[in-house]
KELOLUM-956301 format. One line per 8 residues: number of its first residue (from 1); for each residue y, z, x of N, C-alpha, C, O. Coordinates in steps of 0.001 Angstrom, whole numbers, plus 500000, padded with zeros to 6 digits. Layout:
residues N
NUM	Y Z X Y Z X Y Z X Y Z X | ...;
***
This chain:
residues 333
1	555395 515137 517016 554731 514494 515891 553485 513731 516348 552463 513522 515694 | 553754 513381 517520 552619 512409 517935 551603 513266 518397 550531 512659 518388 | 551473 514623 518867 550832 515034 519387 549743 515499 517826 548553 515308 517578 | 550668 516044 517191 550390 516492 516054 549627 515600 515143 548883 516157 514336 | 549696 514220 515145 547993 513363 514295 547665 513190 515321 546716 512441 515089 | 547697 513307 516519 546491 513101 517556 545729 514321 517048 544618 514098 516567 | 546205 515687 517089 544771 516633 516346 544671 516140 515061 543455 516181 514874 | 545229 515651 513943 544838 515505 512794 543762 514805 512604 542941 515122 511744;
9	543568 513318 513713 543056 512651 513618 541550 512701 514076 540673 511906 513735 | 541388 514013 515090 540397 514311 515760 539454 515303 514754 538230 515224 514645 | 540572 516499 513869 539808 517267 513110 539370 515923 511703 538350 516270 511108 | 539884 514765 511244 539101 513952 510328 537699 513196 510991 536924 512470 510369 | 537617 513567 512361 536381 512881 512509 535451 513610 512854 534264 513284 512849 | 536153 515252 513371 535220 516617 513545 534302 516134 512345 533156 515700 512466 | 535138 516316 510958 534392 516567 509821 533686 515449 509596 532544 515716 509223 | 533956 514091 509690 533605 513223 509436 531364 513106 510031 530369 512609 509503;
17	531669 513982 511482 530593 513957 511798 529775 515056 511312 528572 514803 511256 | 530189 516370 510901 530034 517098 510234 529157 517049 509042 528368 517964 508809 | 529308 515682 508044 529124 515244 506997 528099 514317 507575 526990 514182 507059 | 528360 513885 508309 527250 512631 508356 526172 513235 508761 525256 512419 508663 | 525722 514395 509231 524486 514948 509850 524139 515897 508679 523289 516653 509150 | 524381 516260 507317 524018 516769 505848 523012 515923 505942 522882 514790 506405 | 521871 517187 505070 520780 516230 504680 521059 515660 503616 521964 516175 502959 | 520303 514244 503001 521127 513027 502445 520248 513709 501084 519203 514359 501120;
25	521139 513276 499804 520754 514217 498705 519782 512794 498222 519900 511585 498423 | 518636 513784 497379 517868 512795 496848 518326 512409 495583 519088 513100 494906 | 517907 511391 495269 518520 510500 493491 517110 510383 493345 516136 509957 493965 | 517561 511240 491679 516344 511238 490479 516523 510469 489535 517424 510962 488856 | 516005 509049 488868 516133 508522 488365 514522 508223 487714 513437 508575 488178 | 514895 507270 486202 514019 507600 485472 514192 505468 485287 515333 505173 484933 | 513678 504782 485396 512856 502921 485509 512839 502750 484129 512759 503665 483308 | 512899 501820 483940 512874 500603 482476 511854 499694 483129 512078 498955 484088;
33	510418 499878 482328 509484 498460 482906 509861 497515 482048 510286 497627 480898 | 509642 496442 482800 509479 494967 482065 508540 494433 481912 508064 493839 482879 | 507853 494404 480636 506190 494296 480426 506180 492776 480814 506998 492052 480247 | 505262 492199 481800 504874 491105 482467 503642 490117 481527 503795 488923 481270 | 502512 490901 481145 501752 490970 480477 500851 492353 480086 500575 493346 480760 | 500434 491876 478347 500483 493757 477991 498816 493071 477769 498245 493995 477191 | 498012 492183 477903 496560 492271 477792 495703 492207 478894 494843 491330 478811 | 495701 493015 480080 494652 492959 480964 493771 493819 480690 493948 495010 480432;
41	492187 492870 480770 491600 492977 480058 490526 493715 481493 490279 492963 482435 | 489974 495169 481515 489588 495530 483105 488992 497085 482536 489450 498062 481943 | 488122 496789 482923 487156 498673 483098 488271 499703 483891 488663 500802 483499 | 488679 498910 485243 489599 499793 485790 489479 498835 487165 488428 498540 487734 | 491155 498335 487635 491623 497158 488315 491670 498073 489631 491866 499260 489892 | 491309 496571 490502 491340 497073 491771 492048 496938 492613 493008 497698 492485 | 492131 495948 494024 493341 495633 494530 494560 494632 493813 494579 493551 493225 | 495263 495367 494111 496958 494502 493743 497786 493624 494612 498385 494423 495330;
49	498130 492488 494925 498869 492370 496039 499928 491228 495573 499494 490402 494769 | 501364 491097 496030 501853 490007 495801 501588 488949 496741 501366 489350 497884 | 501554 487809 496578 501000 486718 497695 502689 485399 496955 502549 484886 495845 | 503862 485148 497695 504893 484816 497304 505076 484653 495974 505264 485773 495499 | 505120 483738 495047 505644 483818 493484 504814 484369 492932 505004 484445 491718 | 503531 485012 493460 502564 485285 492372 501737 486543 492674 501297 486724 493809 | 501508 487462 491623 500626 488280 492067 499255 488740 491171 498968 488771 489975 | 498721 489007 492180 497415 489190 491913 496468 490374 491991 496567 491211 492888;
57	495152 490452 490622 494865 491887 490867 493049 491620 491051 492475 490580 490727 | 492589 492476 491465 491342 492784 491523 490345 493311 490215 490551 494291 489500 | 489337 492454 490148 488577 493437 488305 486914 493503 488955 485969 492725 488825 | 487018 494410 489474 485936 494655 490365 484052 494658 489290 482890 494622 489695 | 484654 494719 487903 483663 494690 487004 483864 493439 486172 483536 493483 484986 | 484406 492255 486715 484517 491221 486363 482813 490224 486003 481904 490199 486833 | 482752 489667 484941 481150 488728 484994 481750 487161 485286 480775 486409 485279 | 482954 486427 485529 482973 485151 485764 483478 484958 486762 482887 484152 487481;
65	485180 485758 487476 485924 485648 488498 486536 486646 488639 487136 487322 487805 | 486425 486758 489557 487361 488605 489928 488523 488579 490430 488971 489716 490285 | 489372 487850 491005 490292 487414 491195 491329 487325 490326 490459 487665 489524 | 492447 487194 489596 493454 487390 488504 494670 487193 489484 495031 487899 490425 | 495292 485801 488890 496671 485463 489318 497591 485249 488227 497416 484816 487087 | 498844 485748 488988 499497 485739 487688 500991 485112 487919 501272 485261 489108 | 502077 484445 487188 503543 484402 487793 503717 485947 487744 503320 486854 487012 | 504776 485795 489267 506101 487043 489257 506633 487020 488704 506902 488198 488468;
73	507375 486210 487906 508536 485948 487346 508430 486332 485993 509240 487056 485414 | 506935 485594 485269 506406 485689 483859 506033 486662 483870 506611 487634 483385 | 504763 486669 484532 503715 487544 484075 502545 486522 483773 501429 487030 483663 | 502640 485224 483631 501500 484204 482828 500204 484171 483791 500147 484028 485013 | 499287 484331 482929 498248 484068 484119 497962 482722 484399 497950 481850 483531 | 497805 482592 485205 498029 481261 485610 496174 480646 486376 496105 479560 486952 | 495538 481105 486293 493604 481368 486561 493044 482497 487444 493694 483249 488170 | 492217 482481 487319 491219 482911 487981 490320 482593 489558 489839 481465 489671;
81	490129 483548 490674 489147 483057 491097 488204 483923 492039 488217 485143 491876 | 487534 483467 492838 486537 484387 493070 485383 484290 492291 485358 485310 491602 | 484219 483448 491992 483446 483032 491222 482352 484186 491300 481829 484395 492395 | 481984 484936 490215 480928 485829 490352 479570 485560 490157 479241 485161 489040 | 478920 485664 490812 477391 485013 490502 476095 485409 492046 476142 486350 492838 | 475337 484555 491984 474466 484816 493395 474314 483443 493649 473305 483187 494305 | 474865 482680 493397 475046 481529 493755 475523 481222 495330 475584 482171 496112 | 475802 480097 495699 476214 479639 497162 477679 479562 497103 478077 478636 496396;
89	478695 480363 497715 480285 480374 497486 480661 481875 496439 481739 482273 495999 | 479346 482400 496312 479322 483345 495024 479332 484680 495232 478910 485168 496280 | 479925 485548 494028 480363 486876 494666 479604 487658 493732 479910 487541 492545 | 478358 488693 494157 477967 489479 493430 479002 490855 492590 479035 491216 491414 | 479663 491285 493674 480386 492357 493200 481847 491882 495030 481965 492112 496233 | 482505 491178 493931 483901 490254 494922 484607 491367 495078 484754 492204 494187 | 485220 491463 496540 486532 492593 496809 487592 491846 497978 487250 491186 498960 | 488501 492068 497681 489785 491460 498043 490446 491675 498925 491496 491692 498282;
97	490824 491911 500151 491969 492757 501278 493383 492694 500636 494143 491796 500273 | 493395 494221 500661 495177 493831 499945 496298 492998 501156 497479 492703 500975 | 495627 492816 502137 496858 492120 503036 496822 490677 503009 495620 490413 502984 | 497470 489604 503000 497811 488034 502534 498498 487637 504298 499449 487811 505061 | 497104 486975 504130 496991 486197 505601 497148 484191 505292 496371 483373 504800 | 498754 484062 505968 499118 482639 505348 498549 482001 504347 497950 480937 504193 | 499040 483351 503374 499136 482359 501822 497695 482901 501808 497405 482694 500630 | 496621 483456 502360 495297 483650 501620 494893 485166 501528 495369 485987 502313;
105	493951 485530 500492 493159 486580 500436 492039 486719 501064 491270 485990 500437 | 491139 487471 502391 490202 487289 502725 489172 488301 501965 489281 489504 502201 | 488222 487860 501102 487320 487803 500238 485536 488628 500946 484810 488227 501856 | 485432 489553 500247 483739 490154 500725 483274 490221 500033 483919 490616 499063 | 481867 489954 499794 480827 490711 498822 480096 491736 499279 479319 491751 500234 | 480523 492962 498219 480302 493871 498874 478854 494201 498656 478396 495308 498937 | 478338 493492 498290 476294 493447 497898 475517 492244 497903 474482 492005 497280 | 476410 491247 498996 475859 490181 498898 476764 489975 500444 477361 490807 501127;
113	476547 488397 500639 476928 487863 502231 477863 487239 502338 478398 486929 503402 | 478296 486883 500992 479417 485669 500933 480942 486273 501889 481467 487376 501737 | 481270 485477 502592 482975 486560 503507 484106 484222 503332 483702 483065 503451 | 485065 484691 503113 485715 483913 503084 487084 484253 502532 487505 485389 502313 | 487863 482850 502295 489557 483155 502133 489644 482833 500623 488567 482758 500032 | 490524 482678 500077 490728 482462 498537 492152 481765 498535 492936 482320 499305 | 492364 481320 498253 493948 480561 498217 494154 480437 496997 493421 479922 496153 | 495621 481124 496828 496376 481070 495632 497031 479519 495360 497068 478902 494296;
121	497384 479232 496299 497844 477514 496358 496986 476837 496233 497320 475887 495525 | 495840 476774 496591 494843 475396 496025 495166 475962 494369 495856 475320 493577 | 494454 477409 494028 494511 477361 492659 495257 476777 491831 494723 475999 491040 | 496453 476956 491791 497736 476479 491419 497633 474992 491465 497696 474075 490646 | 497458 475115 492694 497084 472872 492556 495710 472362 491992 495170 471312 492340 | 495168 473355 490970 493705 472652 490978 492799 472059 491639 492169 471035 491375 | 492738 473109 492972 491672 472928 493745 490882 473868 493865 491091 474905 493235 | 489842 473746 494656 488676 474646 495153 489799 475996 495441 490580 475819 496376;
129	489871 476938 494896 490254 478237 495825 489387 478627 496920 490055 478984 497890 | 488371 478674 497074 488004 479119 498139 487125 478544 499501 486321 477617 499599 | 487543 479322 500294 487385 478375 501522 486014 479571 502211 486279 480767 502336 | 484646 479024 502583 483932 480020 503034 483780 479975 504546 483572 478895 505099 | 483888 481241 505319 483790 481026 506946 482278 480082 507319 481217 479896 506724 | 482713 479753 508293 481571 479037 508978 480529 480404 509774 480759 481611 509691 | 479519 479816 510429 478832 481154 511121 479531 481438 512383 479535 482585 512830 | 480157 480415 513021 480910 480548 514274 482254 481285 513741 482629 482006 514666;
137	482876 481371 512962 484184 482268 512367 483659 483533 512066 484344 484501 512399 | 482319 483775 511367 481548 484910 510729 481271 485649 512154 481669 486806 512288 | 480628 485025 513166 480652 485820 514191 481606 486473 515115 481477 487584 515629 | 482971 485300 515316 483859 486183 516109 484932 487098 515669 485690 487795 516344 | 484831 486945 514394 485637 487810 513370 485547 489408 513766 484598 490182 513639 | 486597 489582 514180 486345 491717 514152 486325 492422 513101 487077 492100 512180 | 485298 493776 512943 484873 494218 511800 485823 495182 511463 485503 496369 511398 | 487131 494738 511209 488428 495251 511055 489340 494361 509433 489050 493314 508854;
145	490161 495102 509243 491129 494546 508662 492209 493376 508849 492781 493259 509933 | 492337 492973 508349 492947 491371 508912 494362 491782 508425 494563 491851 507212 | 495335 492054 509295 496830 491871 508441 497892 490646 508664 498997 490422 508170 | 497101 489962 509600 497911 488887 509599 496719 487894 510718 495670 488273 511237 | 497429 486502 510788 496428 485803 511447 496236 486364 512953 497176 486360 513749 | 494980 486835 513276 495010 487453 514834 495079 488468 514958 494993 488980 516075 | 495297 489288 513658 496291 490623 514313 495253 491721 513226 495366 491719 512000 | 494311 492567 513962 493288 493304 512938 493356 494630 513608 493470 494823 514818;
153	493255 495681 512490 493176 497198 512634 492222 497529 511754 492094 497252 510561 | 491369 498353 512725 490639 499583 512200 490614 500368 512368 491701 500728 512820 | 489292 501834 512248 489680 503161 512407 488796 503114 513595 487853 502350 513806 | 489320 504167 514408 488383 504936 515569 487443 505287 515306 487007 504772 514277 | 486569 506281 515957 485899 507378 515302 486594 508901 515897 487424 509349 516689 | 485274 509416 514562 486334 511159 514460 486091 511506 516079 485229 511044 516825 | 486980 512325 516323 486966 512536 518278 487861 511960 518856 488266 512573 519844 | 488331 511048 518654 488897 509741 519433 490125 510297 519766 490526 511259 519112;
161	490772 509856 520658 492033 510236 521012 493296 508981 519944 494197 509407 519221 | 493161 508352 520035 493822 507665 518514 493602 507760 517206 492706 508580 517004 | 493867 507459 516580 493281 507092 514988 492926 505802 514700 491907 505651 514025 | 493833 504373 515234 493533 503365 514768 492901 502922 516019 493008 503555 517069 | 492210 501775 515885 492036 500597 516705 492638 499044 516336 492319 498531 515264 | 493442 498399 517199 493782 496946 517288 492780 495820 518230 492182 495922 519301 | 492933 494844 517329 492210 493390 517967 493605 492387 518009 493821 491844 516926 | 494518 492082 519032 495371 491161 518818 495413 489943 519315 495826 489813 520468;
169	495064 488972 518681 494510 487411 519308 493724 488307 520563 494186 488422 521698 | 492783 488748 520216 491692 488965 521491 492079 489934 522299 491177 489784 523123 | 492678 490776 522703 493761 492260 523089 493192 493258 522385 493436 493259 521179 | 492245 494419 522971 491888 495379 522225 492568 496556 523072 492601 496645 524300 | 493216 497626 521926 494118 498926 522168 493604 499810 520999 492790 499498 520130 | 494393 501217 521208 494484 501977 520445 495613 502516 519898 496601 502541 520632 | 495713 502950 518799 497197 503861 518787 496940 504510 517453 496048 504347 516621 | 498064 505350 517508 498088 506510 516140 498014 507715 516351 497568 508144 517415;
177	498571 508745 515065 498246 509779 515269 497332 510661 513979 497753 510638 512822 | 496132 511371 514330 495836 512211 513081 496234 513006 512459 496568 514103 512907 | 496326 512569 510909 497089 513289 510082 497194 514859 510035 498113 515444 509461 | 496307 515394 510603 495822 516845 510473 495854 517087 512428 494797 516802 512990 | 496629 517413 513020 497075 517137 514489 495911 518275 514917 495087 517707 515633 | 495553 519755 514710 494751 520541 514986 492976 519622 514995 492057 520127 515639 | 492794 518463 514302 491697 518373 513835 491635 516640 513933 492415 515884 513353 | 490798 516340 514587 490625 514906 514967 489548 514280 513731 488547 513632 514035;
185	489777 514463 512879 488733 513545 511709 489739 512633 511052 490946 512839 511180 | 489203 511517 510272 489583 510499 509613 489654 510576 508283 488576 510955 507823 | 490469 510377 507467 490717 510798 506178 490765 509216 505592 491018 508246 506308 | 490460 509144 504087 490398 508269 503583 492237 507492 503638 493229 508169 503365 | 492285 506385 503942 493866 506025 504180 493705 504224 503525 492750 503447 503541 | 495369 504068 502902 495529 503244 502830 496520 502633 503816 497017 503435 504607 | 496936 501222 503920 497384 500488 504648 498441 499766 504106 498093 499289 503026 | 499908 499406 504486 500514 498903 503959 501508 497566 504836 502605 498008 505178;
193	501332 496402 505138 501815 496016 506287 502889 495008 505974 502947 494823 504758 | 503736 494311 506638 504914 493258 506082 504462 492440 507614 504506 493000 508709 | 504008 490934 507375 503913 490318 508749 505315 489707 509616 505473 489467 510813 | 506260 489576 508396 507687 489074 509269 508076 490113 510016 508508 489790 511122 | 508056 491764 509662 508869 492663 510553 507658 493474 511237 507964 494042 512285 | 506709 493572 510924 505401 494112 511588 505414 495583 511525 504857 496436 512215 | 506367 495661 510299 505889 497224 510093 504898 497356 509088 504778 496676 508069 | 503891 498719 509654 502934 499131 508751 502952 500737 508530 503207 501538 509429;
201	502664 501056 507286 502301 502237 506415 500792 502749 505940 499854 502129 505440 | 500904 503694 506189 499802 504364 506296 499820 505694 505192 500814 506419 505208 | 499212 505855 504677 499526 507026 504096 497418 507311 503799 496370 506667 503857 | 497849 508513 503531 496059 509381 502527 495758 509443 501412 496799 509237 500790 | 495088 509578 500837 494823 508928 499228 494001 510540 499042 493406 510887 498022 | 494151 511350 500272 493204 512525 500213 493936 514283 500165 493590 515300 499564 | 494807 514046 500894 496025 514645 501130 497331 514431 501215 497416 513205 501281 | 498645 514979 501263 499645 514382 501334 500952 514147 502388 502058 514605 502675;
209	499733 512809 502837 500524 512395 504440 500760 510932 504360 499946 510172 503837 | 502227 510426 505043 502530 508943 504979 503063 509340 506298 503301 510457 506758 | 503222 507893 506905 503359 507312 508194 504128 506332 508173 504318 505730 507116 | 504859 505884 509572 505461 504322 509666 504665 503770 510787 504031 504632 511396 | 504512 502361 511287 504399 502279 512482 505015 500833 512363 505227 500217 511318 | 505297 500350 513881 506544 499118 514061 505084 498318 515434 504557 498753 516458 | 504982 497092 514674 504208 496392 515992 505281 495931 516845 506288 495273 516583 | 504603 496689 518507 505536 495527 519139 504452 495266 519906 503523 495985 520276;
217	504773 493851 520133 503918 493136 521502 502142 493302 520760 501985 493310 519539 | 501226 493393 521524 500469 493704 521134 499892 494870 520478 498751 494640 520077 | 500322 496074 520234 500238 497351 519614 501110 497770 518667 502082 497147 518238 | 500733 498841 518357 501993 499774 517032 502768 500864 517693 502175 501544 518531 | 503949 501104 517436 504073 502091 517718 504382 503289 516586 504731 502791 515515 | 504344 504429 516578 504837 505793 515567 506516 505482 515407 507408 505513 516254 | 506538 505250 514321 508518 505335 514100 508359 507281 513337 508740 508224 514031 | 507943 507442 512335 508035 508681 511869 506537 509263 511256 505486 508719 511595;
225	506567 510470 510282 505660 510242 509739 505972 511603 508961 506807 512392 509402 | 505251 511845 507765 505728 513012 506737 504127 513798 507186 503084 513152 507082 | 504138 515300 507699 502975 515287 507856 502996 516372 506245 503903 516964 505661 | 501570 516222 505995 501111 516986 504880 501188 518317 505259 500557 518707 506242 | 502167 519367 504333 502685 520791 504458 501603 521576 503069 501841 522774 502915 | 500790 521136 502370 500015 521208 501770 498935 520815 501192 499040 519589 501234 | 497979 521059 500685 497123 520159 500187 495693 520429 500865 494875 519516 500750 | 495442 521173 501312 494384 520770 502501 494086 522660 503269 494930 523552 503355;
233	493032 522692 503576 492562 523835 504651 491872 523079 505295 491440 522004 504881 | 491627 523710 506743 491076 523334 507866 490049 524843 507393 490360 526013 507165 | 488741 524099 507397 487266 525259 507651 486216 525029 508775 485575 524000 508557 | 485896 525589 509759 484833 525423 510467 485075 524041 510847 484316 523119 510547 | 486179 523914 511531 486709 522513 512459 486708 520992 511233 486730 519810 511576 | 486679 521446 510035 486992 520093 508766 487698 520439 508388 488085 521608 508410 | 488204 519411 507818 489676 518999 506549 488922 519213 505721 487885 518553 505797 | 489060 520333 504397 489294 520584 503097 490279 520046 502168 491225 520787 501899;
241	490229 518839 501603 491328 518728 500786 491145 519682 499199 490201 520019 498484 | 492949 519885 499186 492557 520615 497621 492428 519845 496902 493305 518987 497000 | 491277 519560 495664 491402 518484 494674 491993 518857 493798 491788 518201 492777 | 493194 520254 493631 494305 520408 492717 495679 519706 493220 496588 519563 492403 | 495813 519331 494369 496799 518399 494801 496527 517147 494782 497002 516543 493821 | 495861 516489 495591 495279 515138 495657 496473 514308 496916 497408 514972 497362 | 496348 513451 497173 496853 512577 498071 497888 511486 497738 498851 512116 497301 | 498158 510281 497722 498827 509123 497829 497920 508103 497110 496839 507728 497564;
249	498569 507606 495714 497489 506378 495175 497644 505415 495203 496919 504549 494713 | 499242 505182 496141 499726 503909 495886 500550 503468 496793 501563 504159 496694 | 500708 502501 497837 501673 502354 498783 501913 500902 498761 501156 499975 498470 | 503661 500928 499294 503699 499249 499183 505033 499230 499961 505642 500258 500256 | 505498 497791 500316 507072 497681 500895 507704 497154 500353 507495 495943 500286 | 508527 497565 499842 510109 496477 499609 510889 496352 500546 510547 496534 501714 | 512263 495965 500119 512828 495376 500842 514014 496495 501722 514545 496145 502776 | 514233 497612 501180 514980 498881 501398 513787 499659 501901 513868 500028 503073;
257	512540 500023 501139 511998 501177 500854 510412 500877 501043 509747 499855 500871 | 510022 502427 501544 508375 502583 501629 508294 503151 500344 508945 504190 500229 | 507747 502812 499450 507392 503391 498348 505790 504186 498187 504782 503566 498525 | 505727 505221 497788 504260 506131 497752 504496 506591 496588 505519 507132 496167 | 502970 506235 495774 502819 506542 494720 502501 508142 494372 502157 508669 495430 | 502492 508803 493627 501706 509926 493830 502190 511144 492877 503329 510733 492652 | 502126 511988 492385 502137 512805 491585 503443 514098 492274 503815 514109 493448 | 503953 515115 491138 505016 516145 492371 503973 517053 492491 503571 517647 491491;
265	503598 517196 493328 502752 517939 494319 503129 519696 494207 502445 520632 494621 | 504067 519720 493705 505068 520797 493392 504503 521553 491611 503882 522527 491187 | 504790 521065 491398 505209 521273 490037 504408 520193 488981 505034 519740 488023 | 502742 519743 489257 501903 518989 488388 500939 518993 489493 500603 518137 490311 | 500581 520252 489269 499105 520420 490268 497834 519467 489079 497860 519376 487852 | 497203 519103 489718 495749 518546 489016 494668 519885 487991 494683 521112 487888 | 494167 519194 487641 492654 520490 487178 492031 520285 487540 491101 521019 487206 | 491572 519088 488692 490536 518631 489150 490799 517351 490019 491943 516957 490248;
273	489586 516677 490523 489532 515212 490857 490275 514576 490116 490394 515229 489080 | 491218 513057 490035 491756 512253 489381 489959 511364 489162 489249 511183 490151 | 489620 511033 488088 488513 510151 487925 489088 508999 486794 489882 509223 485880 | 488552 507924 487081 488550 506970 485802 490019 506790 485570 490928 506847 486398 | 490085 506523 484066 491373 506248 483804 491862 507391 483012 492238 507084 481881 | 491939 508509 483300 492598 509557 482440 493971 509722 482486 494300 510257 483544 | 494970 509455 481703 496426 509065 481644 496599 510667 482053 497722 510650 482556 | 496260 511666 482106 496837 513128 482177 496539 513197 483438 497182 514184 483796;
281	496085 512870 484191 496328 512695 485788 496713 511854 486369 496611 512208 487543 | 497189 510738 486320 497530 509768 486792 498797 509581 487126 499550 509378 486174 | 499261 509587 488174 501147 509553 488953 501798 508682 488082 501181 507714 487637 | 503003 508896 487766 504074 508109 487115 505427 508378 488028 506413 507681 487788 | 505481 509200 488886 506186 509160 489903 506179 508147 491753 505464 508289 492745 | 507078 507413 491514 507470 506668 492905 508571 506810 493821 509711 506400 493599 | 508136 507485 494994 508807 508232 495738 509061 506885 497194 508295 506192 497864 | 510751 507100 497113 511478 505721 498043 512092 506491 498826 512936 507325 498500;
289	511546 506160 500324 511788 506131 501644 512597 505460 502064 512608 504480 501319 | 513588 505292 503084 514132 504396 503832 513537 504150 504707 512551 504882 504791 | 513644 503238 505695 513101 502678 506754 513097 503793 508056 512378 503774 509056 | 514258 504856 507643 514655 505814 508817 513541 507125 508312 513926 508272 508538 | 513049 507054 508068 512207 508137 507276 512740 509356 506264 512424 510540 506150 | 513824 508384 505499 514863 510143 504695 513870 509725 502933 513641 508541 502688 | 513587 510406 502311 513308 510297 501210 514985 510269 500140 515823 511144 499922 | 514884 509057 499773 516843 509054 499092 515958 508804 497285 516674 509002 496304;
297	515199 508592 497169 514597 508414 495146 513543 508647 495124 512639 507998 495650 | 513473 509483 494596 512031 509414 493167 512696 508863 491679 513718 509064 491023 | 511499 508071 491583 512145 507133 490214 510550 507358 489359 509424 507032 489734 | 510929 507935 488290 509888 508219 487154 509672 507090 486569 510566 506582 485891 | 508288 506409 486740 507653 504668 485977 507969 505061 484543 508700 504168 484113 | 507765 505975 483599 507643 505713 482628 506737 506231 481993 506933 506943 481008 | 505397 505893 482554 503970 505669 482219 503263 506127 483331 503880 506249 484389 | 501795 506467 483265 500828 506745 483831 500626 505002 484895 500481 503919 484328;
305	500659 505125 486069 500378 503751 486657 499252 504235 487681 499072 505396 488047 | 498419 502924 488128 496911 503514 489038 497391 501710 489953 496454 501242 490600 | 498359 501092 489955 498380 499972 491151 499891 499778 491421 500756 499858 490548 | 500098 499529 492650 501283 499267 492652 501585 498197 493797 501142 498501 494905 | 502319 496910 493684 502513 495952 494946 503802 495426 494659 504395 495261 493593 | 504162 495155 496058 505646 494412 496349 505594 493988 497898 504692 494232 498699 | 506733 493324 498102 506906 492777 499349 508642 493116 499593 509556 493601 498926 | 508415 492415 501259 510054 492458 501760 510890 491718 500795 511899 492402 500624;
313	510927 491052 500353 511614 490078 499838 512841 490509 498764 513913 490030 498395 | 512062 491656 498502 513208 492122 497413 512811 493632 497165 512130 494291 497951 | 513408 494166 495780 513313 495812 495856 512298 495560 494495 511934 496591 493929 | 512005 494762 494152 510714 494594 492788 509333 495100 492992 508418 494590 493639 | 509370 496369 492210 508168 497077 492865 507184 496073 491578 508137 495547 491003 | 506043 495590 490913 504794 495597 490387 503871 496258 490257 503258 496707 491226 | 503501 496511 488881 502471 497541 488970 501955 497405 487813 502562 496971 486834 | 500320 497913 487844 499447 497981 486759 499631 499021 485901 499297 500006 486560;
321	500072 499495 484473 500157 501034 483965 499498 501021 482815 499242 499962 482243 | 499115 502308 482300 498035 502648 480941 499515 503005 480069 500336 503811 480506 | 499760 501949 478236 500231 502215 477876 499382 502004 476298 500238 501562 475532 | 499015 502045 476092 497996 502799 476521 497121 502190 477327 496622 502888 478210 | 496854 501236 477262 495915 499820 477818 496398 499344 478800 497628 499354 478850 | 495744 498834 479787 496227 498550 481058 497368 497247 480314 497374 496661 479232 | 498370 497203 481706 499227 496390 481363 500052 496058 482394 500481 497103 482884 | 500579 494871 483089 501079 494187 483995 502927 494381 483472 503562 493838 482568;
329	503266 495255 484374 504443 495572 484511 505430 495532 485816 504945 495779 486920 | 507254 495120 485637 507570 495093 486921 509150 496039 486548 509744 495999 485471 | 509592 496908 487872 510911 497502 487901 511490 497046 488953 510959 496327 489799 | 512836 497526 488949 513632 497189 489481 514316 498236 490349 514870 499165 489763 | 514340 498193 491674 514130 500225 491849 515391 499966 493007 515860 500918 493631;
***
């Protein structure tokens, strides 16, 4: 008898491992938004980002403040900032970094000189939001992305044996890999970073490729990456993207999941470029990653959406959607 669940016990874990190495089935599910606020008032909104209780969007065709804060919780807007003008502190045409460097937004004009931080907390306390660099900050600043204090990435150039470049408290490296491995060019990419766990996301807004990478020490390293199985020809040593597929419009982290915005690539080819705000092209599909790189949901928004932000903190994705009119919405995914 004893010998006899000694095999029993061995064939329940044969299978047991058996099962555990199945690829993991995906869940299709269909979101309930919770309208946050249904009047944003925007030609067509730009960056999104949560910065702790509050988030905030970009109105890149803004005439007083371009800036837009709002509660998480409500939805209330709670002001404005980013002062538009040609004034001194002033933003001709204001643009935002979607990454939140202790509590701030670092702020450019992208037709004017003004570079500085924006703080959601002075706002809130009725103060000055914004704080402008000095010329000694303006100069040692790297002409990179800021994702956290010290810690900046940019792109190589096409050729390069990496893709990115790092500045870390003063530590310059390389790392990455190109999305198109035959072909060393740079594709338009967004960035997606969390500063407590130092993972960042990468994905193309051109084709359809996402990435992980994990900082350690001073650099990143590759955890996975989905390479693009369509979308794209290589001609005379360039990337061709098809503009009947299109790329990634939307990336962000929660607290489970890499979330990528983006259309089924499958089965809702484009007729063209996505331009403007045309609700008949625009993704209503959000596709959730695990941290291990398995795709386990696609969850259908509802609606046509063009922004999407969240953080570790929880699984609350945010997002801007045309219902018809832009509108400040949040799920629960």
């Amino acid at each position: 008898m004893k010998k006899n669940s000694i095999f029993y016990l061995l064939g329940i874990l044969l299978l047991s491992g058996c099962h555990s190495g199945q690829k993991q089935e995906v869940v299709r599910e269909k979101a309930t938004a919770q309208v946050l606020h249904n009047d944003i008032m925007t030609r067509m909104p730009g960056t999104m980002i949560v910065v702790g209780d509050y988030v905030v969007w970009e109105d890149p065709f803004a005439r007083d403040y371009f800036a837009n804060v709002h509660e998480a919780a409500t939805g209330k807007l709670v002001g404005k900032m980013g002062r538009v003008g040609e004034g001194p502190n002033e933003f001709i045409t204001g643009s935002l970094s979607p990454h939140c460097v202790g509590g701030r937004l670092f702020a450019t004009d992208v037709n004017g000189l003004t570079r500085g931080y924006l703080s959601v907390d002075s706002l809130v306390a009725g103060k000055e939001p914004f704080q402008p660099l000095d010329a000694a900050a303006r100069e040692a600043r790297p002409a990179m992305a800021e994702l956290q204090h010290g810690v900046f990435v940019g792109r190589t150039e096409d050729g390069d044996e990496a893709y990115f470049k790092a500045n870390v408290r003063g530590d310059e490296s390389t790392f990455g890999v190109y999305p198109v491995k035959e072909v060393r060019e740079h594709l338009g990419t967004t960035l997606a970073y969390d500063s407590v766990s130092g993972m960042l996301a990468c994905a193309s807004f051109t084709i359809p490729y996402l990435s992980l990478y994990q900082k350690e020490g001073e650099n990143f390293k590759l955890l996975w990456e989905e390479e693009a199985r369509t979308g794209y020809e290589v001609s005379r040593g360039k990337i061709v993207p098809d503009p009947n597929i299109g790329g990634i419009f939307g990336l962000s982290l929660t607290k489970d999941y890499v979330v990528s915005l983006h259309r089924d690539w499958e089965n809702e080819p484009l007729e063209g470029p996505v331009q403007g705000r045309d609700e008949r092209l625009l993704p209503h599909l959000a596709y959730l990653y695990d941290y291990d790189s398995h795709l386990v949901k696609v969850v259908d928004l509802g609606m046509p959406v063009v922004r999407i932000a969240s953080d570790r903190r929880s699984n609350t994705l945010y997002a801007l959607a045309l219902n018809p009119d832009y509108m400040l919405v949040k799920y629960e995914l």
